[in-house]
N, C-alpha and C positions, 0 to 999 in steps of 0.2 A: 395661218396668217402669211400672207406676201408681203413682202418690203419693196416699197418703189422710190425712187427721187422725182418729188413731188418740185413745180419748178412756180411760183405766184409769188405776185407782189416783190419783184424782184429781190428774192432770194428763192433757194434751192434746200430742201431738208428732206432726210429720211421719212418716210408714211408707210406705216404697216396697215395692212387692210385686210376682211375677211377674206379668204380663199372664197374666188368665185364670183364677189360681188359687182355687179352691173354699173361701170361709173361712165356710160354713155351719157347719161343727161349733164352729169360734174361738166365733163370735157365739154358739155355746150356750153355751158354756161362760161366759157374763157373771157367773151369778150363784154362781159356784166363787171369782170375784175380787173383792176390797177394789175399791168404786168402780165395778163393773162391767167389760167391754170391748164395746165398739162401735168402727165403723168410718165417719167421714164422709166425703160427696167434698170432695174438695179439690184442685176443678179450676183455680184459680187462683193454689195454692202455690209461694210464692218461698223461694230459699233450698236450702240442705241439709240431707236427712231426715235426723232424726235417730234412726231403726232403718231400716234397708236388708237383706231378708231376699231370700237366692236360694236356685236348687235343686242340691243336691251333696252332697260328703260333708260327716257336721258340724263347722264347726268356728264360730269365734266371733273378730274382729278389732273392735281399739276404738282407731278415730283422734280426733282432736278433738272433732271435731263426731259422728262419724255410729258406731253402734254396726255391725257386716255380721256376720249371723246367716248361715250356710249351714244350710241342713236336707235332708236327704232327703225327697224327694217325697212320702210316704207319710206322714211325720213334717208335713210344712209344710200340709198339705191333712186335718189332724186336730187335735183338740181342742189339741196341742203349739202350735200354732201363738200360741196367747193365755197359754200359760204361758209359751212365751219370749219373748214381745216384753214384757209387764209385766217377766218380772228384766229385761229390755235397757232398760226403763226406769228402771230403778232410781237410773239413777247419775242422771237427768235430774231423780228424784223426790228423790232428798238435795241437791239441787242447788238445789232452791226448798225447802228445810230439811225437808224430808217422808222417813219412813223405813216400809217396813211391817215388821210386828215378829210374832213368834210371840204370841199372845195373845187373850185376850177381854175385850170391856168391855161395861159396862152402864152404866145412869145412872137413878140412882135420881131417885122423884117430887120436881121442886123441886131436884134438886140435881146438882153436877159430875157429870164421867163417872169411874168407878171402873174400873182395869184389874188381869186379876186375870192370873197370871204362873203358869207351873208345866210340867214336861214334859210331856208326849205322855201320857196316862193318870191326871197328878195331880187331875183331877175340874175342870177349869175347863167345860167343855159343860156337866155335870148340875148344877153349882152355879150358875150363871148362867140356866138354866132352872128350879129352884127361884124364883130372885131376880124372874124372870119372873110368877111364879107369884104372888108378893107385890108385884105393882103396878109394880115397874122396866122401863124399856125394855131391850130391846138393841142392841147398837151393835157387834158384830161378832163372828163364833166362831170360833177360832184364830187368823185373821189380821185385824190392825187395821193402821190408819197413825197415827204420830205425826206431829204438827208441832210444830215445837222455835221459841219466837220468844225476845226477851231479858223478857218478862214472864212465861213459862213456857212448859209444854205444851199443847196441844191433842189430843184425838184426832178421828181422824176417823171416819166410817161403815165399817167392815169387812165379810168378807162374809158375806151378810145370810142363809146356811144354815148347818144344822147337820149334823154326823153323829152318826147315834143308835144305840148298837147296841139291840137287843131283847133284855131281859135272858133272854127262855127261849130264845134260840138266839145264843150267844154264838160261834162260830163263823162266822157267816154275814155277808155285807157286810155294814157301813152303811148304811141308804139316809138321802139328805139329808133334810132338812126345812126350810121357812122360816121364817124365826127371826119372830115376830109379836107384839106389836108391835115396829117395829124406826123405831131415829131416822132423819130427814132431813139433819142434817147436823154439823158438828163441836160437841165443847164443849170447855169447859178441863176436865184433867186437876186432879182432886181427890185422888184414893189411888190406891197401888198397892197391891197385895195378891196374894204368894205364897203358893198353893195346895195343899194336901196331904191330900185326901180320900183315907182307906182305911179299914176294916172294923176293922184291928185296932189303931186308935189308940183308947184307951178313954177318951177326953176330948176336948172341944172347948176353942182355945183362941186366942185373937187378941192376939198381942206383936210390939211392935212391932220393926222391923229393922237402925233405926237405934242407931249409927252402923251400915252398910255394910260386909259383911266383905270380903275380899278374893276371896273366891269368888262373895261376891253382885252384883261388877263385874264380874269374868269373865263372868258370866253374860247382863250387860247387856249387854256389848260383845258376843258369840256372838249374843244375839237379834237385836241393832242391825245388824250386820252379813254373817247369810246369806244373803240376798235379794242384796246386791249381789255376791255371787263367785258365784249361779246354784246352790248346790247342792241346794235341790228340782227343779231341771228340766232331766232328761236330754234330750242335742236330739236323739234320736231317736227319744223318742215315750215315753209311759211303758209302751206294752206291748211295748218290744222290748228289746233288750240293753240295761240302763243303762249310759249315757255324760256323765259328767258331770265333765269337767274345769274347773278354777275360772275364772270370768270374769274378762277383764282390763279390767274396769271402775272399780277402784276408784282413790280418788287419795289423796295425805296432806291434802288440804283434805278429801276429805270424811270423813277417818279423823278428823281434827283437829274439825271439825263434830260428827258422831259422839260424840266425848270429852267438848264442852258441853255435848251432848242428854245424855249418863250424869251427868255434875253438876247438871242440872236434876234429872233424875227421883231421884240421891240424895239432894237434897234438900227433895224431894215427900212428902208424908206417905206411908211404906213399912210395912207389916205385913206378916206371916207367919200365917197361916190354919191348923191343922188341925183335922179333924174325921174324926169314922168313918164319915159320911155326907152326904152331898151338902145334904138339908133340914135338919140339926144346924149343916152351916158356912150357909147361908142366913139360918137365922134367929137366926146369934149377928152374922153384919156387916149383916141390916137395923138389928137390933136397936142395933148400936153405932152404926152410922149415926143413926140418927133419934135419938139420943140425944146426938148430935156429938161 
């Protein structure tokens, strides 16, 4: 085994890896990750790593200190390789009060960073590329990290592409894009804002969320928390059987951690977004922005 200081999701932890193994495709895949992933030597590492990855069938063990990823050969020696040591990170990353969360954020000119919330389809990419359009940075598409401190949020640089379909071939992958201009480095968390762009909503309209329904915690606790039990990253690779039994990474301190990051962000300035169109929600929240 080789020990390296493995650097994602902004934090840095020890990775022992098999002598010899191929982590060419890992390293491409840096910019698919919040924070990137890179691999440093660290020829001098004392202590116990904390992800220890070997070659076998997969499974997943979590003792104190050290997370022991098993992968298939084929699986460890492919892009897999950096999706699962970031979740094996995970628990290292709520640990120093850090969470990566389903989401997009932006930051307008002059001001906090604005994170916008909404399922898989509800228009956060083409609305946050609009807001692009109008002068805002970007700061992360889909996946962002929070930092939870006792003066509030922070978010951090998320990752720094996008996926675009082509509206005349809707059918066919995504190909990425890089998100440009994109921040350097965290800001405090200003708003949140849940997104609902569709065609057939015949009105744009921004109200606010508060108080918090009880589905709109549920929701916060499900974002807060998939990343740590591993369920985007089957460990045997994403083009083979998915395999994806829940990580035993999590603990009630960081469940308990978790519960004051959701009381922080309930009570963050929270809206509700809809529009029939991506540039219609654009230019109703620069619009209320700039007008505070």
């Amino acid at each position: 085994m080789t020990t390296h200081r493995i650097v994602t999701g902004h934090v840095s932890a020890l990775l022992a890896l098999p002598d010899g193994l191929d982590s060419a495709a890992a390293r491409a895949a840096d910019r698919s990750l919040p924070g990137g992933w890179r691999l440093e030597a660290a020829p001098d590492a004392a202590g116990t790593a904390d992800i220890e990855v070997t070659i076998g069938a997969a499974a997943v063990t979590a003792g104190r200190h050290t997370v022991r990823v098993r992968l298939p050969r084929a699986a460890a020696s492919s892009d897999t390789l950096a999706y699962v040591t970031y979740t094996a990170l995970e628990r290292a990353r709520q640990r120093r009060r850090k969470v990566t969360m389903h989401g997009t954020a932006l930051h307008p000119p002059g001001g906090p960073a604005v994170l916008l919330l909404g399922a898989k389809g509800a228009g956060k990419t083409s609305t946050a590329l609009a807001l692009a359009a109008r002068g805002w940075l970007h700061g992360g598409d889909d996946l962002v990290v929070l930092e939870g401190a006792e003066a509030g949020a922070a978010v951090w640089p998320g990752k720094p592409t996008a996926a675009v379909r082509a509206p005349a071939r809707p059918l066919d992958p995504k190909p990425q894009h890089s998100l440009r201009p994109f921040v350097t480095g965290p800001a405090p968390l200003g708003r949140i804002v849940r997104v609902a762009v569709h065609p057939e909503l015949t009105a744009a309209s921004l109200t606010p969320a508060r108080p918090l329904s009880v589905n709109e915690r549920l929701r916060l606790h499900e974002n807060l928390a998939r990343y740590i039990s591993g369920l985007p990253t089957p460990l045997n690779g994403v083009s083979g059987m998915p395999y994806g039994p829940v990580w035993p990474l999590d603990t009630p301190a960081l469940a308990r951690w978790r519960s004051h990051l959701i009381a922080t962000l309930a009570a963050s300035r929270f809206d509700y977004l809809h529009a029939p169109d991506a540039e219609t929600a654009a230019d109703l929240l620069a619009k209320e922005t700039e007008t505070g």
